[in-house]
VEXDREN-2710 file (C-alpha; in Angstrom, 1 decimal):
% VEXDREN-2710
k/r/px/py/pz
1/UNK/21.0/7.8/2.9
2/UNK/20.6/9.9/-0.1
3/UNK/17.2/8.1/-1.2
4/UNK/17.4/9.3/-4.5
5/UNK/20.3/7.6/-5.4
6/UNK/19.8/4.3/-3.9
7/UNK/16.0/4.0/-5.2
8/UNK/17.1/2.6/-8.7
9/UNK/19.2/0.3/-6.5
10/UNK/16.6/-0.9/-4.4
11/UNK/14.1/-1.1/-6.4
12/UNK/14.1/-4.8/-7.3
13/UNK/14.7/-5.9/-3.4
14/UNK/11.6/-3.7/-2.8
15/UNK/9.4/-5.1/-5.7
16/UNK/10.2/-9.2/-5.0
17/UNK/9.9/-8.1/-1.3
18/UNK/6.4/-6.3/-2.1
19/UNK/5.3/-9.2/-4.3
20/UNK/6.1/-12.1/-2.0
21/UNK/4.7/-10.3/1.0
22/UNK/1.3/-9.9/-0.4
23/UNK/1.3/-13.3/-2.2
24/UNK/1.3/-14.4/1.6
25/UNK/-1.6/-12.1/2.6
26/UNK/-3.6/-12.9/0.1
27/UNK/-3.5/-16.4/1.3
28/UNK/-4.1/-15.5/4.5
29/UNK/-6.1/-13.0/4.3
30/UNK/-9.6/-12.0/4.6
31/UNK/-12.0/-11.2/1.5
32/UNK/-13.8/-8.2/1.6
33/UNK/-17.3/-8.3/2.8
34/UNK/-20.2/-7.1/0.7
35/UNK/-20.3/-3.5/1.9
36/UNK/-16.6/-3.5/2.0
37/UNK/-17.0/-4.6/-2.0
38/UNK/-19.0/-1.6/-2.2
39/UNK/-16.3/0.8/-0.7
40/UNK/-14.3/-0.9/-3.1
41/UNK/-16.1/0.1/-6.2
42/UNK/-17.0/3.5/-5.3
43/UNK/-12.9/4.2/-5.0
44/UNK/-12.7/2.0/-8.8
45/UNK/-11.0/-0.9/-8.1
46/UNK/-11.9/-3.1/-10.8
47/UNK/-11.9/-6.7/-9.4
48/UNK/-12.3/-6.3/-5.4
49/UNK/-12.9/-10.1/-5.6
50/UNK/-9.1/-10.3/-5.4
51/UNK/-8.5/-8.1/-2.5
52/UNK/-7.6/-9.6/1.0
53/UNK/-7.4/-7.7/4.4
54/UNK/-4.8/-8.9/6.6
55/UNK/-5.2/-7.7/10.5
56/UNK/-1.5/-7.1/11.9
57/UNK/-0.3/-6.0/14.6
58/UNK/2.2/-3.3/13.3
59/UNK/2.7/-3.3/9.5
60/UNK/5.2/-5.7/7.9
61/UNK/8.9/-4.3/7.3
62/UNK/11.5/-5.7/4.9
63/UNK/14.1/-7.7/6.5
64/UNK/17.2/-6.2/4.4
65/UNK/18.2/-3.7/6.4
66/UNK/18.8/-1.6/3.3
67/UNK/15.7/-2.5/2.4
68/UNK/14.1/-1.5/5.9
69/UNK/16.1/2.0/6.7
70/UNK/15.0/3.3/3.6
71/UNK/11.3/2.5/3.6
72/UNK/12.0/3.8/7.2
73/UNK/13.6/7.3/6.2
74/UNK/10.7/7.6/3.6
75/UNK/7.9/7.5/5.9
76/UNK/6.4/4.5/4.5
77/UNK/6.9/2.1/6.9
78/UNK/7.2/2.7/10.6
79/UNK/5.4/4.4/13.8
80/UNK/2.1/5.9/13.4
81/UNK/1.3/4.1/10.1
82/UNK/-1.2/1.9/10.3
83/UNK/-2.6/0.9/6.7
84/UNK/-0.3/-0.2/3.7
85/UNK/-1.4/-2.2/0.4
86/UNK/0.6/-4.2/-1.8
87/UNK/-1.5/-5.4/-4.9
88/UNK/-4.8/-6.6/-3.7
89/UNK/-3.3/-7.0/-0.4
90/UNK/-4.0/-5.0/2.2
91/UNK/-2.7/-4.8/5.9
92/UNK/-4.4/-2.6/8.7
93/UNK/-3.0/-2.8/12.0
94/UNK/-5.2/-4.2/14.6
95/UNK/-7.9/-1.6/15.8
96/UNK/-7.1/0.9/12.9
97/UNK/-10.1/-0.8/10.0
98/UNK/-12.1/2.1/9.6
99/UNK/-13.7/3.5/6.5
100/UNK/-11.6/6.3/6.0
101/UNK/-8.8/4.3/6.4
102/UNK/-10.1/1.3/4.2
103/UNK/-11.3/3.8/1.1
104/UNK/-7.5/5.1/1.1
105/UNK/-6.1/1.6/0.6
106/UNK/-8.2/0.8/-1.2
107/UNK/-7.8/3.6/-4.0
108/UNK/-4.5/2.4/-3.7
109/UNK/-5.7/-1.3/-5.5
110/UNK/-7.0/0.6/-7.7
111/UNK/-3.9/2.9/-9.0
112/UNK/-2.0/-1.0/-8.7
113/UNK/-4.8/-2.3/-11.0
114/UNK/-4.3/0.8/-13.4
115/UNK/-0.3/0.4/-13.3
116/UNK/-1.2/-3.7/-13.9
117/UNK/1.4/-5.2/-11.1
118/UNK/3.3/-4.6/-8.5
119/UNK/6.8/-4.3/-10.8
120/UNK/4.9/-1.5/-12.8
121/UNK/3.3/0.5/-10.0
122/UNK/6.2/0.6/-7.1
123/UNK/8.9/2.7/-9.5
124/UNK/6.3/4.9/-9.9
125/UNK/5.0/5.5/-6.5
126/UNK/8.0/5.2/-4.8
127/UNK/9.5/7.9/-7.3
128/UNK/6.8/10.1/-6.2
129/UNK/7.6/9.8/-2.6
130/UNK/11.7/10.6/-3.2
131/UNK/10.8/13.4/-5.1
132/UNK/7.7/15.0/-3.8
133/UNK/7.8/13.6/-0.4
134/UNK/5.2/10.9/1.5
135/UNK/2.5/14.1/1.9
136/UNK/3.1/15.4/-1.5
137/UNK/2.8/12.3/-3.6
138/UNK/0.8/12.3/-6.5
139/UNK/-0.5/8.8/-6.1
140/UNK/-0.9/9.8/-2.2
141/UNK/-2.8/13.0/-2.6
142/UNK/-5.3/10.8/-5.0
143/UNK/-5.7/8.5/-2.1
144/UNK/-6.8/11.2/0.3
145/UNK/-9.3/12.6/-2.4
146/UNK/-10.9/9.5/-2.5
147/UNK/-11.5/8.8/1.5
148/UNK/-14.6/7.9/2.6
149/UNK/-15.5/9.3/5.9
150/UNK/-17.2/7.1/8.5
151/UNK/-21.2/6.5/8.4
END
């Protein structure tokens, strides 16, 4: 699948996907706890009030199979990933809520927060990831800057 073509195509399947998915975590998920808040602010998310942690077993994947091979083929869904953030919705798969991994997702609230939803931030990043690649993303990259190492 030439992802570059079909992105404009997908894009609203991915965004009401992206949206109702973490409209269910963040009923069902977790708040963050006070040194979790901290994390939180040292990365600059704004409001970590808002953000829920939902423990999963393997990260959720878009039923549309369209929907599903792409994010697949992308890299951002799939084996060996183990943290993904939607909004102020987070999922970490079980065993994987470290504070490396939670200061990466949590950056990522923040570059949502900057881009103001969901809608606004997903063409972006997931622009970045057609064009530059999962590794070379701009949005990832500033991510991995902002990790916190354990301790």
């Amino acid at each position: 699948m030439d992802l570059r073509q079909v992105l404009p195509k997908l894009l609203p399947s991915a965004i009401a996907w992206a949206e109702a998915r973490a409209n269910r975590a963040l009923h069902a998920g977790i708040p963050l706890t006070p040194a979790e808040q901290e994390v939180a602010l040292a990365v600059g998310v704004s409001k970590p009030e808002l953000v829920r942690i939902e423990i999963v077993e393997s990260l959720p994947l878009p039923e549309d199979p369209v929907l599903r091979a792409a994010a697949l083929q992308a890299g951002l869904l799939g084996p060996g990933m183990v943290g993904l953030t939607l909004g102020h919705a987070i999922f970490i798969c079980r065993g994987h809520k470290m504070r490396r991994l939670l200061s990466h997702e949590l950056r990522h609230v923040h570059q949502y927060e900057q881009h103001g939803s969901i809608a606004a931030f997903l063409p972006v990043y997931l622009g970045q990831i057609v064009e530059a690649g999962y590794g070379n993303a701009p949005l990832e990259a500033d991510a991995r800057a902002h990790e916190l190492r354990e301790g």
